[in-house]
PDB file of N, CA, C and O in Angstrom:
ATOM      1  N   UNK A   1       0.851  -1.180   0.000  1.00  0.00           N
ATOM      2  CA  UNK A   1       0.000   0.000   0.000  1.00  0.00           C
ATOM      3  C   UNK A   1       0.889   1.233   0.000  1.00  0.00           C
ATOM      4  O   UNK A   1       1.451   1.696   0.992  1.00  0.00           O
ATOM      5  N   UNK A   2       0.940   1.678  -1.175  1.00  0.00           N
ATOM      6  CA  UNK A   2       1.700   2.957  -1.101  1.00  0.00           C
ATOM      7  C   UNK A   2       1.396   4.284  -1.433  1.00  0.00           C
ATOM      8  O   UNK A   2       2.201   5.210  -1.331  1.00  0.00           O
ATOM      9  N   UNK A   3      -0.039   4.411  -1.924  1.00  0.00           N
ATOM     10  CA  UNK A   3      -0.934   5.655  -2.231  1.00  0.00           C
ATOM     11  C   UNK A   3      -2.376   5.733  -1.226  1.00  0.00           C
ATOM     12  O   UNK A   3      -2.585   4.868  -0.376  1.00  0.00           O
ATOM     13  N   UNK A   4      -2.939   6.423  -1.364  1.00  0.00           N
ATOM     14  CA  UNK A   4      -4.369   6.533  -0.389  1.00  0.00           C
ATOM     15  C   UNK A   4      -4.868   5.655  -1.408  1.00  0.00           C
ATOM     16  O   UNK A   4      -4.746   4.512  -0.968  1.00  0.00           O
ATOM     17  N   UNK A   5      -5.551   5.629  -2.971  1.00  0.00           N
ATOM     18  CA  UNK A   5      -6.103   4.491  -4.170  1.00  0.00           C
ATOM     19  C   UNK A   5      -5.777   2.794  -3.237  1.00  0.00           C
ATOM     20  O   UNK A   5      -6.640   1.927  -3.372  1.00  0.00           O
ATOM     21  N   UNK A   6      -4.692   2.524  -2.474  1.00  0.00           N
ATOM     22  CA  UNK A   6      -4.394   1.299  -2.337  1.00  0.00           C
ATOM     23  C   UNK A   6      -4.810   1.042  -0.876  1.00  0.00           C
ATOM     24  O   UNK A   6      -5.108  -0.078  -0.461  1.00  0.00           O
ATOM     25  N   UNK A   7      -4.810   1.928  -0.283  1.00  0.00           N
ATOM     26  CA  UNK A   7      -5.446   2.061   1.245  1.00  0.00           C
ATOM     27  C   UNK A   7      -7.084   1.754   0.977  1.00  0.00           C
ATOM     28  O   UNK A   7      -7.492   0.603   1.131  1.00  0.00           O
ATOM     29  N   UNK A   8      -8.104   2.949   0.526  1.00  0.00           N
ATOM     30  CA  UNK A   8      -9.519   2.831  -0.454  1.00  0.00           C
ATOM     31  C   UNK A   8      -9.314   1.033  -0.625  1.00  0.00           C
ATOM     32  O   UNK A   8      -9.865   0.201   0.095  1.00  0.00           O
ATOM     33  N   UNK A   9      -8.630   0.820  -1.462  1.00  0.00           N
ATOM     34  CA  UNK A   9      -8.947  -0.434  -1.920  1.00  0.00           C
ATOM     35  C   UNK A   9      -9.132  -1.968  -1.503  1.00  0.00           C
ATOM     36  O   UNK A   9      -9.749  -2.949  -1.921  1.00  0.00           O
ATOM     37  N   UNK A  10      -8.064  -1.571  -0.213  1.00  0.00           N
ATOM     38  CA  UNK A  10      -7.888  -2.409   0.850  1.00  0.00           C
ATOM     39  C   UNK A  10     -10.034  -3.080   1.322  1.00  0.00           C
ATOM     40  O   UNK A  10     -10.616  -4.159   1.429  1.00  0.00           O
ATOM     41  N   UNK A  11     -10.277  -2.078   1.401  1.00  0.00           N
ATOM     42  CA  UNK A  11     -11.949  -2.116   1.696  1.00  0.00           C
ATOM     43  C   UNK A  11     -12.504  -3.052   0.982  1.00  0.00           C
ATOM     44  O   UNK A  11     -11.799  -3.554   0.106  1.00  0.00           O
ATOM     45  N   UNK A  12     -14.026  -3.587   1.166  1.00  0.00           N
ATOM     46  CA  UNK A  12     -14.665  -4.025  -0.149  1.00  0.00           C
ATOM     47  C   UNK A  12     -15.313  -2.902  -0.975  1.00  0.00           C
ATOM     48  O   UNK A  12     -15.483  -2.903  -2.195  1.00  0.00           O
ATOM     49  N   UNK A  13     -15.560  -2.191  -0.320  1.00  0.00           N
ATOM     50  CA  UNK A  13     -16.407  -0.932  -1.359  1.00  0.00           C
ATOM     51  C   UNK A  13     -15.657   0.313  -0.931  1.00  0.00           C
ATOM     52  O   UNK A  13     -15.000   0.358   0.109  1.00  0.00           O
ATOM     53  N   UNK A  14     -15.806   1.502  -1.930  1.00  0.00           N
ATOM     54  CA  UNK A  14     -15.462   2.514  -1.623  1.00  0.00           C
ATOM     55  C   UNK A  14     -16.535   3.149  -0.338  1.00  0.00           C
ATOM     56  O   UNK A  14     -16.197   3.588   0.762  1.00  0.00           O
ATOM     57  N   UNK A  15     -17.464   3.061  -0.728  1.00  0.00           N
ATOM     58  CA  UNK A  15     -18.499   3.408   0.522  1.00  0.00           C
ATOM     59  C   UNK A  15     -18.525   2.767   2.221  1.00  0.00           C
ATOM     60  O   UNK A  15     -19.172   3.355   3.087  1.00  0.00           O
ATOM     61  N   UNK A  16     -17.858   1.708   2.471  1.00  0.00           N
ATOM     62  CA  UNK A  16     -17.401   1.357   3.209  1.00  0.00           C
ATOM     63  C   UNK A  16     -16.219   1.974   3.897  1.00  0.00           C
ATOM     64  O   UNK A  16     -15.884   1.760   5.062  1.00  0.00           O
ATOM     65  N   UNK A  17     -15.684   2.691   3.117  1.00  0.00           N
ATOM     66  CA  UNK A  17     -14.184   2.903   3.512  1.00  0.00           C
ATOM     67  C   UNK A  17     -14.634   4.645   3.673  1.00  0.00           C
ATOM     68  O   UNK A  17     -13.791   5.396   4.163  1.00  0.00           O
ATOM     69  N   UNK A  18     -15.595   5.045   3.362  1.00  0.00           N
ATOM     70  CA  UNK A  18     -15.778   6.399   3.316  1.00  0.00           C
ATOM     71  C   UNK A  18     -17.131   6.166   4.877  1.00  0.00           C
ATOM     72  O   UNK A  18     -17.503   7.112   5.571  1.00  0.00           O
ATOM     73  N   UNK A  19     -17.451   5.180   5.003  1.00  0.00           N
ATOM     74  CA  UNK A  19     -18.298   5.226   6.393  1.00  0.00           C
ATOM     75  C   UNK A  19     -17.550   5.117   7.087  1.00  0.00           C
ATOM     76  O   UNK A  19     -17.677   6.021   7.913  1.00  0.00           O
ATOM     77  N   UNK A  20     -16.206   4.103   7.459  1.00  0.00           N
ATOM     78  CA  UNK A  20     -15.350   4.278   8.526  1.00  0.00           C
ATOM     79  C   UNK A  20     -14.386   5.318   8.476  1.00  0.00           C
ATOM     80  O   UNK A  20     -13.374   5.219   9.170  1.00  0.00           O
ATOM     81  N   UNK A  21     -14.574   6.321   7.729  1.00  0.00           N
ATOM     82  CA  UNK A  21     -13.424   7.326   7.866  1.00  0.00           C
ATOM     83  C   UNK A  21     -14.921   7.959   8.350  1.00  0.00           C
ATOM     84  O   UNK A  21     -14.981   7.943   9.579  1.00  0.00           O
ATOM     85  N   UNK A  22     -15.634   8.281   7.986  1.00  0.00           N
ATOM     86  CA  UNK A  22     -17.015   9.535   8.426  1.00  0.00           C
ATOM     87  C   UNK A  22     -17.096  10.091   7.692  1.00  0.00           C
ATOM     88  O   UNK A  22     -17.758  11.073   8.025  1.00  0.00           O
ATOM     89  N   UNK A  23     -16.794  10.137   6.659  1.00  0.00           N
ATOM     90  CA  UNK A  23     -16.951  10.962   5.326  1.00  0.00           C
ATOM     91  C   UNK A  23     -17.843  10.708   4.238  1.00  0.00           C
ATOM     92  O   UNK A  23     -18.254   9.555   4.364  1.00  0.00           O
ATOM     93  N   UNK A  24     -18.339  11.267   3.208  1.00  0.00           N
ATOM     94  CA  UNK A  24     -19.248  10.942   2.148  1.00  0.00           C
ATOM     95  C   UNK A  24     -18.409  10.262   0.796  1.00  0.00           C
ATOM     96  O   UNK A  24     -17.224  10.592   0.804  1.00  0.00           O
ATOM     97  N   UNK A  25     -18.771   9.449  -0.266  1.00  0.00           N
ATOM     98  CA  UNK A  25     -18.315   8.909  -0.513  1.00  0.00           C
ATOM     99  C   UNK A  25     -17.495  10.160  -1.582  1.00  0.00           C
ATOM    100  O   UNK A  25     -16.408   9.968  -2.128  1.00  0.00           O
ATOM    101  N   UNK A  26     -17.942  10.850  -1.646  1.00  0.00           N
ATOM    102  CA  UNK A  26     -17.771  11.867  -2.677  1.00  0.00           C
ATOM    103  C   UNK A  26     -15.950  12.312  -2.162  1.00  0.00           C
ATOM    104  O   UNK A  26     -14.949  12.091  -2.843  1.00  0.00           O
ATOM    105  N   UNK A  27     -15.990  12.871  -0.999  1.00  0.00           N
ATOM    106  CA  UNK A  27     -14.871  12.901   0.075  1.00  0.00           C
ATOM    107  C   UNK A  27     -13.929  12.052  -0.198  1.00  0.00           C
ATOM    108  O   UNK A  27     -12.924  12.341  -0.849  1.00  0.00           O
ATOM    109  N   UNK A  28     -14.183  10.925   0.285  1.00  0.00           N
ATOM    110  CA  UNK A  28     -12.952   9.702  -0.008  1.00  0.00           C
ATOM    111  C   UNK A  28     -12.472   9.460  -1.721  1.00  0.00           C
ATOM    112  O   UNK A  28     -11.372   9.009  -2.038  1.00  0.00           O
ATOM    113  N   UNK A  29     -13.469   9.833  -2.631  1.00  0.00           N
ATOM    114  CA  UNK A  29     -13.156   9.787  -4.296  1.00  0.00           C
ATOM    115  C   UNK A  29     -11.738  10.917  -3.962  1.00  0.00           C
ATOM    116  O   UNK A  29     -10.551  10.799  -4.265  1.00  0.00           O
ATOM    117  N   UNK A  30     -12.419  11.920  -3.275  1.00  0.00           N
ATOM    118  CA  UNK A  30     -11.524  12.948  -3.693  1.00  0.00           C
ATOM    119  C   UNK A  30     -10.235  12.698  -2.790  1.00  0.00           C
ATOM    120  O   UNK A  30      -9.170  13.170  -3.185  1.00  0.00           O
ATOM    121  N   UNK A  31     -10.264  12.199  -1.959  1.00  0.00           N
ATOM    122  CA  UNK A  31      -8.675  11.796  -1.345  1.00  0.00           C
ATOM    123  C   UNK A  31      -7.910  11.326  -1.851  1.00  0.00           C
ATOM    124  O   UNK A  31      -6.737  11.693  -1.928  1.00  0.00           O
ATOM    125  N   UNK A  32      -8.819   9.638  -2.696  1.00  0.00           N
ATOM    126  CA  UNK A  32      -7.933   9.128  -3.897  1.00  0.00           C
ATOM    127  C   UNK A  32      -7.014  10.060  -4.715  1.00  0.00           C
ATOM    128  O   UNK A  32      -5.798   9.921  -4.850  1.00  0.00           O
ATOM    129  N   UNK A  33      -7.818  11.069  -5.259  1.00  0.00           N
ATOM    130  CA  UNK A  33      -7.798  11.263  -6.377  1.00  0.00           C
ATOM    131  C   UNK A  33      -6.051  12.395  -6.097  1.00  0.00           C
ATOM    132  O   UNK A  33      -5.010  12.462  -6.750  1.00  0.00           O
ATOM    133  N   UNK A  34      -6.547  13.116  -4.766  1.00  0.00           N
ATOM    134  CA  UNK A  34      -5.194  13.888  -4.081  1.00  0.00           C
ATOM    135  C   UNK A  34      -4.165  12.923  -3.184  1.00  0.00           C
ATOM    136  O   UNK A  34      -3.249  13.165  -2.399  1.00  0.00           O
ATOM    137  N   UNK A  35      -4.692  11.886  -3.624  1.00  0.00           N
ATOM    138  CA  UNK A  35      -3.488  10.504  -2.563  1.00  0.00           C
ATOM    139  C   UNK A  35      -3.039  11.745  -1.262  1.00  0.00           C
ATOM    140  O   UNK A  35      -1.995  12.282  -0.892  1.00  0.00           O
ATOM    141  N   UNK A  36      -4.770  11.810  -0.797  1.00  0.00           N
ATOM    142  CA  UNK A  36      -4.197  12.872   0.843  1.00  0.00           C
ATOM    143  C   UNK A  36      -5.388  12.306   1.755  1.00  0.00           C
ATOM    144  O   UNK A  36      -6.408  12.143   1.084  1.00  0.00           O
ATOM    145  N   UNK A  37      -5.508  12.015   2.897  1.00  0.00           N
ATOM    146  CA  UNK A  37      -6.360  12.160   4.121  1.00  0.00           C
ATOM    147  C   UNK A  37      -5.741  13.048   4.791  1.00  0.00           C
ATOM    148  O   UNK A  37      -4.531  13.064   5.015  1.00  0.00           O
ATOM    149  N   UNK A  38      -6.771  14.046   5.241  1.00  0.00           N
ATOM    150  CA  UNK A  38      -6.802  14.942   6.391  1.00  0.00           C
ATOM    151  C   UNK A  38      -6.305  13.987   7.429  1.00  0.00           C
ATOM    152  O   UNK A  38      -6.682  12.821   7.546  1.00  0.00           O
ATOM    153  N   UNK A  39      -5.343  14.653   8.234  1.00  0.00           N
ATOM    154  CA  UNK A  39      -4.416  13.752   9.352  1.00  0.00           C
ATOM    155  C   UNK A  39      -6.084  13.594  10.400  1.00  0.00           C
ATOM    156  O   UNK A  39      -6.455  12.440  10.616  1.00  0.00           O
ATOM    157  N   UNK A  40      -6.755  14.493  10.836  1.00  0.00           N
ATOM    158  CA  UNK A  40      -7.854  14.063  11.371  1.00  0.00           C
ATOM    159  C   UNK A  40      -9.024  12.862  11.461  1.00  0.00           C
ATOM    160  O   UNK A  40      -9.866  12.714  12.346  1.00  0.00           O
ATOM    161  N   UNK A  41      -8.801  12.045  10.242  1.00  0.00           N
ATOM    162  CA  UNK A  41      -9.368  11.273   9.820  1.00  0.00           C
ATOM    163  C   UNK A  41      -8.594   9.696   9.963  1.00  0.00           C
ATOM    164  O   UNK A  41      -9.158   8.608   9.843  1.00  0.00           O
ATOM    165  N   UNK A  42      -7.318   9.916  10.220  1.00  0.00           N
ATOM    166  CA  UNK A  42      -6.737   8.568  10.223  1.00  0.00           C
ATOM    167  C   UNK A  42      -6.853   7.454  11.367  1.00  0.00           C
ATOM    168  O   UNK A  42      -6.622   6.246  11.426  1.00  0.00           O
ATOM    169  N   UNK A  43      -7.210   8.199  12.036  1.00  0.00           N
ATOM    170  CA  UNK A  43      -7.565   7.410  13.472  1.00  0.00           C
ATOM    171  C   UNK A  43      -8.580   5.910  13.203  1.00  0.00           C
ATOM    172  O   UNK A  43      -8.376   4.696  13.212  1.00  0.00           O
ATOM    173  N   UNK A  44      -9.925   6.966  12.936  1.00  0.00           N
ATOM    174  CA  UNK A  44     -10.846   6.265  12.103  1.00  0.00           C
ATOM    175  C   UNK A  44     -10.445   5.106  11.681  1.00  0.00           C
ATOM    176  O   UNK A  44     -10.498   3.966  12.141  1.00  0.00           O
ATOM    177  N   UNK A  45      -9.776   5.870  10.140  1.00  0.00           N
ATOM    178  CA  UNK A  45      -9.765   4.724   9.124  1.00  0.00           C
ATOM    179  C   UNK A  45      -8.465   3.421   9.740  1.00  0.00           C
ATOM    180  O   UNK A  45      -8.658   2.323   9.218  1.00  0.00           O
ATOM    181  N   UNK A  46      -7.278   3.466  10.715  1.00  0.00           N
ATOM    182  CA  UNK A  46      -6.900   2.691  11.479  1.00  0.00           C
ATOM    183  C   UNK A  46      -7.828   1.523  12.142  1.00  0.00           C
ATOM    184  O   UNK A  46      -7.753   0.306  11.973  1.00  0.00           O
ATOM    185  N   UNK A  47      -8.748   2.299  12.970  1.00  0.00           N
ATOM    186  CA  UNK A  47      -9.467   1.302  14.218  1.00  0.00           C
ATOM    187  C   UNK A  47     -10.604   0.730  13.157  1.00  0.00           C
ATOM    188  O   UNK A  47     -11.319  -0.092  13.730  1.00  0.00           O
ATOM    189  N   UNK A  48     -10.957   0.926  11.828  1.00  0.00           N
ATOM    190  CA  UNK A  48     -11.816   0.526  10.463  1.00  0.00           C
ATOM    191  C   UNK A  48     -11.326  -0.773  10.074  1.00  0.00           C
ATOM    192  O   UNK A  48     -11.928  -1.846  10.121  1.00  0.00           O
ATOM    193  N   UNK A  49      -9.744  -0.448   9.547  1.00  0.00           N
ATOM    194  CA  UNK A  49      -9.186  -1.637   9.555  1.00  0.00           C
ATOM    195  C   UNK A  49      -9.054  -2.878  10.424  1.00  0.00           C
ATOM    196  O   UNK A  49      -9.479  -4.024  10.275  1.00  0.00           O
ATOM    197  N   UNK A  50      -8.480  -2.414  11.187  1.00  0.00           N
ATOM    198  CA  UNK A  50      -8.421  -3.399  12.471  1.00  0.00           C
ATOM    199  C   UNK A  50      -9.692  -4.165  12.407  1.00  0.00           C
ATOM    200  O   UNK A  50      -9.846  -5.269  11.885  1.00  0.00           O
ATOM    201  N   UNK A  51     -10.736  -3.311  13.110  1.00  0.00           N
ATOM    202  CA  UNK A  51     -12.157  -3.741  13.138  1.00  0.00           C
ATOM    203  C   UNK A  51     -12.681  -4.891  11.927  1.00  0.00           C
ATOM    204  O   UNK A  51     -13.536  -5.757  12.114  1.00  0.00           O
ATOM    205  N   UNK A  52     -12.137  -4.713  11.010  1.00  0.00           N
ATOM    206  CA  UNK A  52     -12.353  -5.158   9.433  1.00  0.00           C
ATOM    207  C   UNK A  52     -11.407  -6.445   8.882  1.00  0.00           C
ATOM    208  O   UNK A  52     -11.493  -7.192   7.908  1.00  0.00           O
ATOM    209  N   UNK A  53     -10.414  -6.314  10.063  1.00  0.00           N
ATOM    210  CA  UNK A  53      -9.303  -7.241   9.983  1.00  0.00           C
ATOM    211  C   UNK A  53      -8.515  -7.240   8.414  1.00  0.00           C
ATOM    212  O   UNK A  53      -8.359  -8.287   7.785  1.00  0.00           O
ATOM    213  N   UNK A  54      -8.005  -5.752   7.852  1.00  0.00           N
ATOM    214  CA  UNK A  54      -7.569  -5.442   7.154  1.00  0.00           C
ATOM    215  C   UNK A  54      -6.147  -4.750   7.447  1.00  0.00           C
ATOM    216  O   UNK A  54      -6.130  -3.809   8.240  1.00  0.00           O
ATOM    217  N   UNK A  55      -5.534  -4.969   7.136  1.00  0.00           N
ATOM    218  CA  UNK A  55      -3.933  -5.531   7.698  1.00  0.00           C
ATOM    219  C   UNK A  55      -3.095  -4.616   6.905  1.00  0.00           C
ATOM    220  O   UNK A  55      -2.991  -4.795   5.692  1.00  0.00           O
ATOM    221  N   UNK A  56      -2.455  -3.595   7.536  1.00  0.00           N
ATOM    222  CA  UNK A  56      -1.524  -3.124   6.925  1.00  0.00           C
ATOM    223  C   UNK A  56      -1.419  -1.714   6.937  1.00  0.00           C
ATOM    224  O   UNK A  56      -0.362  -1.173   6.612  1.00  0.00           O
ATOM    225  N   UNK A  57      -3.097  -0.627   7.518  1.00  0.00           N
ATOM    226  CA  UNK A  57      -3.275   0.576   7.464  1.00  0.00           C
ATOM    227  C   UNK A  57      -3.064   0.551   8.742  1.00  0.00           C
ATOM    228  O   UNK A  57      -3.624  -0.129   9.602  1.00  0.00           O
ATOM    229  N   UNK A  58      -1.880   1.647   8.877  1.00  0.00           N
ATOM    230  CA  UNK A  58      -1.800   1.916  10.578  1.00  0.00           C
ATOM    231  C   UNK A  58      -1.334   3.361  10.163  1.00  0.00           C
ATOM    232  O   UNK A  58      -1.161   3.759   9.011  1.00  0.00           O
ATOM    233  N   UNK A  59      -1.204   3.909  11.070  1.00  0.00           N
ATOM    234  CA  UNK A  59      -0.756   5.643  11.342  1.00  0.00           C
ATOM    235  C   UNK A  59       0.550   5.744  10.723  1.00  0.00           C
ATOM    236  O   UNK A  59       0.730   6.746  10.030  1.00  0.00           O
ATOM    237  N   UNK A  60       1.458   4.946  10.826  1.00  0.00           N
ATOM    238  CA  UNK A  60       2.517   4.962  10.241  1.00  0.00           C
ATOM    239  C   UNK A  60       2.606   5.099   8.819  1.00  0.00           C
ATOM    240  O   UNK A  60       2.931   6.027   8.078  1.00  0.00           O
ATOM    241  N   UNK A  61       2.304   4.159   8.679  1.00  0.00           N
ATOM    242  CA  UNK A  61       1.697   4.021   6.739  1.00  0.00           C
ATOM    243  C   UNK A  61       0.951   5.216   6.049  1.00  0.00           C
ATOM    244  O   UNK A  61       1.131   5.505   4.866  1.00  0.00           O
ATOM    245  N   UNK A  62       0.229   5.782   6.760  1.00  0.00           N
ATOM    246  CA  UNK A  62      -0.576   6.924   6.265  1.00  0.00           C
ATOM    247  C   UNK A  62       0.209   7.935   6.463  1.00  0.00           C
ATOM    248  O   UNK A  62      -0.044   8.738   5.566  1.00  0.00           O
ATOM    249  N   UNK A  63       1.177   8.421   7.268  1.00  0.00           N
ATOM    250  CA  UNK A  63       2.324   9.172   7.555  1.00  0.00           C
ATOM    251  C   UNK A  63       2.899   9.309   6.417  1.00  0.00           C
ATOM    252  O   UNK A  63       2.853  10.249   5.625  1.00  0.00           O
ATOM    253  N   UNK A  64       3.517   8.192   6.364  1.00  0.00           N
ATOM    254  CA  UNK A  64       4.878   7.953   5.235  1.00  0.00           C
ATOM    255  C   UNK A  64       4.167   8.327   3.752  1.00  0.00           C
ATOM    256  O   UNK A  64       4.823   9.121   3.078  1.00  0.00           O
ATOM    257  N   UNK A  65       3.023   7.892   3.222  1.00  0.00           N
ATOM    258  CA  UNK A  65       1.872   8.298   2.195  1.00  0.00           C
ATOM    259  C   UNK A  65       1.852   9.958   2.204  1.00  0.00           C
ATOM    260  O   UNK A  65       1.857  10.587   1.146  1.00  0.00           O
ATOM    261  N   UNK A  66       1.831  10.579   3.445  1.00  0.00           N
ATOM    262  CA  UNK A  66       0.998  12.019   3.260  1.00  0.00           C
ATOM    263  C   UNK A  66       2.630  12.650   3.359  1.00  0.00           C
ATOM    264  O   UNK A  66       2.488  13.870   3.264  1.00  0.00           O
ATOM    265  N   UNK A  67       3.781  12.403   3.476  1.00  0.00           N
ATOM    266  CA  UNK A  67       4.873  12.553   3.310  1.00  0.00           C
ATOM    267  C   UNK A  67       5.346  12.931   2.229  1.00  0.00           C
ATOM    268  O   UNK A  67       5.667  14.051   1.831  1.00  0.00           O
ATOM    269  N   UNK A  68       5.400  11.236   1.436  1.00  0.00           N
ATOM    270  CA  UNK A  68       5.812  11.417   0.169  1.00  0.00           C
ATOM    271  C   UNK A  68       4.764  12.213  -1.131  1.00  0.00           C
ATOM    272  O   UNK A  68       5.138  12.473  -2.275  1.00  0.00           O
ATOM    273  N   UNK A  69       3.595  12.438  -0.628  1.00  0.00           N
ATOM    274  CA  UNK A  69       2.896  13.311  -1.571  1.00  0.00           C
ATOM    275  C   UNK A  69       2.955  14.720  -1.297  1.00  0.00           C
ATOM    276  O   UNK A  69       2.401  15.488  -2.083  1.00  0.00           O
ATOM    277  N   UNK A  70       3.713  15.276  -0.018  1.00  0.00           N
ATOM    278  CA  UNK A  70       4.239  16.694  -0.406  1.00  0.00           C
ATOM    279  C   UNK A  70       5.392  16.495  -0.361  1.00  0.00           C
ATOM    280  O   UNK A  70       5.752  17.445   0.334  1.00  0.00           O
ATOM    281  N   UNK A  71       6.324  15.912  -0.609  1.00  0.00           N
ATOM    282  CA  UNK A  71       7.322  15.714  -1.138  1.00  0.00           C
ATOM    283  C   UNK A  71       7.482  16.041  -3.213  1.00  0.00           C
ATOM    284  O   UNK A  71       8.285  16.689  -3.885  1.00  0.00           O
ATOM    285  N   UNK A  72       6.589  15.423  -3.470  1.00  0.00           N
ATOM    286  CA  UNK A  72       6.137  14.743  -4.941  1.00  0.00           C
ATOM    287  C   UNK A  72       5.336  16.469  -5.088  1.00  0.00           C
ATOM    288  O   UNK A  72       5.588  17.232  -6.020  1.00  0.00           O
ATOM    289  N   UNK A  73       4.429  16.770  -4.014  1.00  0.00           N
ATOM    290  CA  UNK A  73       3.976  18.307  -4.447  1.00  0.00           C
ATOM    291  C   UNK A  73       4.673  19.879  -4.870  1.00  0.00           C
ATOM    292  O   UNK A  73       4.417  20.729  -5.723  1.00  0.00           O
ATOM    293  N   UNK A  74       5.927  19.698  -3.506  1.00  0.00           N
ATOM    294  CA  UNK A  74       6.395  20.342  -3.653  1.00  0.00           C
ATOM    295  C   UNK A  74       7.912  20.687  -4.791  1.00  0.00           C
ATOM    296  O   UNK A  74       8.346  21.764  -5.200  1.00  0.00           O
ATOM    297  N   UNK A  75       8.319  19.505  -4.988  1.00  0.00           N
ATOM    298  CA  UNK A  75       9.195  18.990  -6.273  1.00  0.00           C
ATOM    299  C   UNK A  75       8.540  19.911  -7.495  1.00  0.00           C
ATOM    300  O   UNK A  75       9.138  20.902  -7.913  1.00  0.00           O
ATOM    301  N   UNK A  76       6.988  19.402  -8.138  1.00  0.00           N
ATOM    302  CA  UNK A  76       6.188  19.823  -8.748  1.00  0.00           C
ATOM    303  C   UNK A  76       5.950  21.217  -9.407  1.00  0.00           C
ATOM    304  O   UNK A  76       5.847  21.732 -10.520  1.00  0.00           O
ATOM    305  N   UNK A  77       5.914  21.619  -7.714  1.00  0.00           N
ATOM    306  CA  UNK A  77       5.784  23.322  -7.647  1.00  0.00           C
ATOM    307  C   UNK A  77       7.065  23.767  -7.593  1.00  0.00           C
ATOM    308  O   UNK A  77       7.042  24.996  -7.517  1.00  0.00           O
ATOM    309  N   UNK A  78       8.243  23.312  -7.599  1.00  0.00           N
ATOM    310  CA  UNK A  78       9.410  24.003  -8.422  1.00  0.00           C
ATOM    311  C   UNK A  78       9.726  24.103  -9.700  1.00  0.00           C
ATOM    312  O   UNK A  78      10.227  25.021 -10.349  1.00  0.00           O
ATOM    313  N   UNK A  79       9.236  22.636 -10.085  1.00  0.00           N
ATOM    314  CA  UNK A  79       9.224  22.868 -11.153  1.00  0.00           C
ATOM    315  C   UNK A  79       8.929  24.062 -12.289  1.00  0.00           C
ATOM    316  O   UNK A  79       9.554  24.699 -13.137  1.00  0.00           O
ATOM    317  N   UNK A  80       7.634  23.957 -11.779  1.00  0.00           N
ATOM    318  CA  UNK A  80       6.586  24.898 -12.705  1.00  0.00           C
ATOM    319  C   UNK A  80       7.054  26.533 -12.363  1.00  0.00           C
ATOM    320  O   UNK A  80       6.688  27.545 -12.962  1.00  0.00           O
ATOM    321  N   UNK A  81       7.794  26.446 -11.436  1.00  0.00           N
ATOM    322  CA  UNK A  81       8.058  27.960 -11.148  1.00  0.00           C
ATOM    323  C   UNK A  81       9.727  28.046 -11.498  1.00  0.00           C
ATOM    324  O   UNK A  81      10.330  29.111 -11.366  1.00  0.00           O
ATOM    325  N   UNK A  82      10.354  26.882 -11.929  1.00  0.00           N
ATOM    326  CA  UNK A  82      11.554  26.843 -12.562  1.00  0.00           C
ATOM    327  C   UNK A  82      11.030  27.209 -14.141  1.00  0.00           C
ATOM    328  O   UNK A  82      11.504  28.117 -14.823  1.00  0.00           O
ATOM    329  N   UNK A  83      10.178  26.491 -14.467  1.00  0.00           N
ATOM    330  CA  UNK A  83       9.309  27.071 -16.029  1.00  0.00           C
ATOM    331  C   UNK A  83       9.093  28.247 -16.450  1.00  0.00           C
ATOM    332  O   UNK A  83       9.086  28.561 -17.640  1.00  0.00           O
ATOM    333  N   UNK A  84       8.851  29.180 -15.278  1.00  0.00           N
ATOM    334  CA  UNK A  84       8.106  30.209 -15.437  1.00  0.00           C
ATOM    335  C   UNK A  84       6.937  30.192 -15.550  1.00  0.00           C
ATOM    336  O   UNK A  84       6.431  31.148 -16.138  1.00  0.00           O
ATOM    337  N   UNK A  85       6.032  29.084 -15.026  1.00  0.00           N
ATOM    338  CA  UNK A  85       4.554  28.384 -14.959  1.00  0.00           C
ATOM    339  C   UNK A  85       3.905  29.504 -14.013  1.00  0.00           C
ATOM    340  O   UNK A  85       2.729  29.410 -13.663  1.00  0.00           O
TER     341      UNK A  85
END
């Protein structure tokens, strides 16, 4: 699991995975889609797993995920301002 898409997927449904975070499903599309959860929300989706006996989402993992995507963001945004974007 190395994006939020692979975390989501871990679930059987997306709607599932958007009830144990507390969110609408619309919400969790859009996390995919920014490979981001609000750090507020991870708790949740941790004790979801567990509960679900889905193996592998812990705080750590979602850390290292919301890490490397401002890592990958901010790279990005040099870019484009190395461009003159």
């Amino acid at each position: 699991m190395n994006t939020i898409y692979d975390i989501a997927e871990a679930w059987p449904t997306l709607a599932e995975f958007a009830h144990d975070a507390g969110v609408t499903v619309g919400a969790a599309r859009m996390w995919c889609k920014r490979n981001s959860i609000p750090g507020a929300y991870w708790l949740a989706l941790v004790n979801g797993a567990q509960h679900r006996g889905i193996e592998g989402v812990t705080l750590m993992r979602l850390g290292r995920i919301a890490a490397a995507s401002l890592v990958s963001r901010a790279s990005q945004s040099t870019r484009s301002q190395q461009a003159g974007l």
